[in-house]
C-alpha positions as a Markdown table, in Angstrom:
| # | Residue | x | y | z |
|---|---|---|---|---|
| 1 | Unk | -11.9 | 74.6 | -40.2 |
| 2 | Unk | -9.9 | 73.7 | -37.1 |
| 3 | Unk | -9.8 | 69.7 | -36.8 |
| 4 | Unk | -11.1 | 68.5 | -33.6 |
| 5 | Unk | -8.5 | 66.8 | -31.3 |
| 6 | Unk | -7.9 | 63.4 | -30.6 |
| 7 | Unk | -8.0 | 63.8 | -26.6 |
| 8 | Unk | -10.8 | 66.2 | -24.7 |
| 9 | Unk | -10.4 | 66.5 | -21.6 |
| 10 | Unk | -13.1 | 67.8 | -19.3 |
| 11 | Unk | -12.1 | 70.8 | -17.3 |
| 12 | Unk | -11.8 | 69.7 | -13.3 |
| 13 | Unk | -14.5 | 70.9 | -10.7 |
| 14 | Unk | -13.3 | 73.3 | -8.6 |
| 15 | Unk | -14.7 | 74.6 | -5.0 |
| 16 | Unk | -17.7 | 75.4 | -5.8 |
| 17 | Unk | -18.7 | 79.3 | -6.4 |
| 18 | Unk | -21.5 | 80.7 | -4.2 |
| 19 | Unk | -22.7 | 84.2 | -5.0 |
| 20 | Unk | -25.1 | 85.0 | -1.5 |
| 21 | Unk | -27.7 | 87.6 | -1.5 |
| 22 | Unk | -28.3 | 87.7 | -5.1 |
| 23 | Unk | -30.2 | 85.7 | -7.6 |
| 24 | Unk | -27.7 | 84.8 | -10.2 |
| 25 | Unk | -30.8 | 82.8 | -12.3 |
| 26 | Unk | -33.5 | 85.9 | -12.1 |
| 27 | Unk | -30.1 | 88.3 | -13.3 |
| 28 | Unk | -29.5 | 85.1 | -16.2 |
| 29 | Unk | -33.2 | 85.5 | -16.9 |
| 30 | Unk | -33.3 | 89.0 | -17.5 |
| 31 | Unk | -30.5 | 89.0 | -19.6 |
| 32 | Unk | -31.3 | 86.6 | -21.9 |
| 33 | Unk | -27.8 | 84.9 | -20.7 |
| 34 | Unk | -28.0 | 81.2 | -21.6 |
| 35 | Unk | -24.7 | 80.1 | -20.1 |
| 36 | Unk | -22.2 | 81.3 | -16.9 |
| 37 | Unk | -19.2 | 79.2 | -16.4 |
| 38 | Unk | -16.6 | 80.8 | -14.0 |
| 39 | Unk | -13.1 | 79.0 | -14.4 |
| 40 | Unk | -10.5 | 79.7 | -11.8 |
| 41 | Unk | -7.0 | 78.3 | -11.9 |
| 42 | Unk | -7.7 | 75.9 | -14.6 |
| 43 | Unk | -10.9 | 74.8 | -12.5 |
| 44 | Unk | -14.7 | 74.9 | -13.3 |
| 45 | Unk | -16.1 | 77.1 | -9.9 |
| 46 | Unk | -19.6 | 78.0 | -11.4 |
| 47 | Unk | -21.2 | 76.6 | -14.2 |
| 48 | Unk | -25.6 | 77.4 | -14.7 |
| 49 | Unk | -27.7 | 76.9 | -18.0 |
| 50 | Unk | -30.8 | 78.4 | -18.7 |
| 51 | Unk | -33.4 | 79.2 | -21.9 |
| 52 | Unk | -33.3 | 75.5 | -22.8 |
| 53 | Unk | -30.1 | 75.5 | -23.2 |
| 54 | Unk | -27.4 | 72.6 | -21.9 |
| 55 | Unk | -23.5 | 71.9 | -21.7 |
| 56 | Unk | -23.7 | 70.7 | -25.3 |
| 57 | Unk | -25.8 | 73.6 | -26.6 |
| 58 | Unk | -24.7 | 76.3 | -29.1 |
| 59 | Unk | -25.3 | 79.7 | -28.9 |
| 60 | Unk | -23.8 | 82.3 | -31.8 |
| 61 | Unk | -20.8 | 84.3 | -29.6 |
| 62 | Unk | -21.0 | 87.6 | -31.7 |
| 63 | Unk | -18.2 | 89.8 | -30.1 |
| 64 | Unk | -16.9 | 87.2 | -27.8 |
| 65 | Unk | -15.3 | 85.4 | -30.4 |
| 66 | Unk | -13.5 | 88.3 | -31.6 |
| 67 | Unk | -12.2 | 88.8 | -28.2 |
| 68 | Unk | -10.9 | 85.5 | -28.0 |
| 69 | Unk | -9.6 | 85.6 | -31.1 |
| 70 | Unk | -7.6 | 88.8 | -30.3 |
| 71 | Unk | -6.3 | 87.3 | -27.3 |
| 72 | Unk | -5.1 | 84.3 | -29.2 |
| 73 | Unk | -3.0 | 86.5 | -31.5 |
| 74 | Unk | -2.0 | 88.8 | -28.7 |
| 75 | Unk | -0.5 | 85.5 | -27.3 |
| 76 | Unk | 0.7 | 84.5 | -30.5 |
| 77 | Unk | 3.0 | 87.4 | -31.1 |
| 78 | Unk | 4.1 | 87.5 | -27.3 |
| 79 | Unk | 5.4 | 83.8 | -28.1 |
| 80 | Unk | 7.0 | 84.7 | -31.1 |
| 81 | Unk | 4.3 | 82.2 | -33.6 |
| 82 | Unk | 3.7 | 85.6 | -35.2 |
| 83 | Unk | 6.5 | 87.6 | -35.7 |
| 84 | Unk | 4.2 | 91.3 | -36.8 |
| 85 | Unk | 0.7 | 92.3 | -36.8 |
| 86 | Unk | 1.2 | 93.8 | -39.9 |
| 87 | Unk | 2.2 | 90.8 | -41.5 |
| 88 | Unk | -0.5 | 89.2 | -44.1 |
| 89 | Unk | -2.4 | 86.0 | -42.5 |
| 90 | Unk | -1.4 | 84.1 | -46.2 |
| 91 | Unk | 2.3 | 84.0 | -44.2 |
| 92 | Unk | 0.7 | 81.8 | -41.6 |
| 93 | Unk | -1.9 | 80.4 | -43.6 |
| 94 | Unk | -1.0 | 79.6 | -47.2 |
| 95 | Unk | -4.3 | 78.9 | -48.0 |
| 96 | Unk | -5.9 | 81.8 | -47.8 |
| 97 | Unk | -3.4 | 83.5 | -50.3 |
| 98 | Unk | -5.0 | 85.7 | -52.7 |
């Protein structure tokens, strides 16, 4: 588990987005999509909820976690926190030697 910070801080609204001539809620619909936030320079452009869902509601991420994830490590290495892909995650995490 990943301890939760001390200090969130709330992303800050941006200009907001406007996509004309198409119904972003009717596409959201038929897609099952229960969430769109668009950031853009650190700022929150576009953000729509629908199937019940909320700012605090949780939704399981299947593929777009591992994205994420890889995106984190791609970072990682690039600033030199991992030194190889090939090393074991045990040299980061002692933990989870074994």
């Amino acid at each position: 588990n990943i301890a939760v910070g001390s200090k969130v801080l709330p992303l800050p609204e941006g200009t907001p987005l406007t996509v004309p001539g198409f119904d972003l809620a009717q596409y959201m619909e038929r897609q099952r999509n229960a969430g769109l936030i668009i950031i853009q320079d650190g700022k929150v452009r576009f953000e729509r909820y629908a199937l019940g869902f909320d700012a605090s509601g949780r939704w399981t991420s299947f593929s777009v976690a591992k994205s994420l994830t890889s995106t984190l490590v791609g970072a990682a290495v690039k600033d030199g926190y991992i030194k190889s892909l090939d090393d074991k995650v045990a040299a980061y995490i002692p933990g989870l030697k074994g």
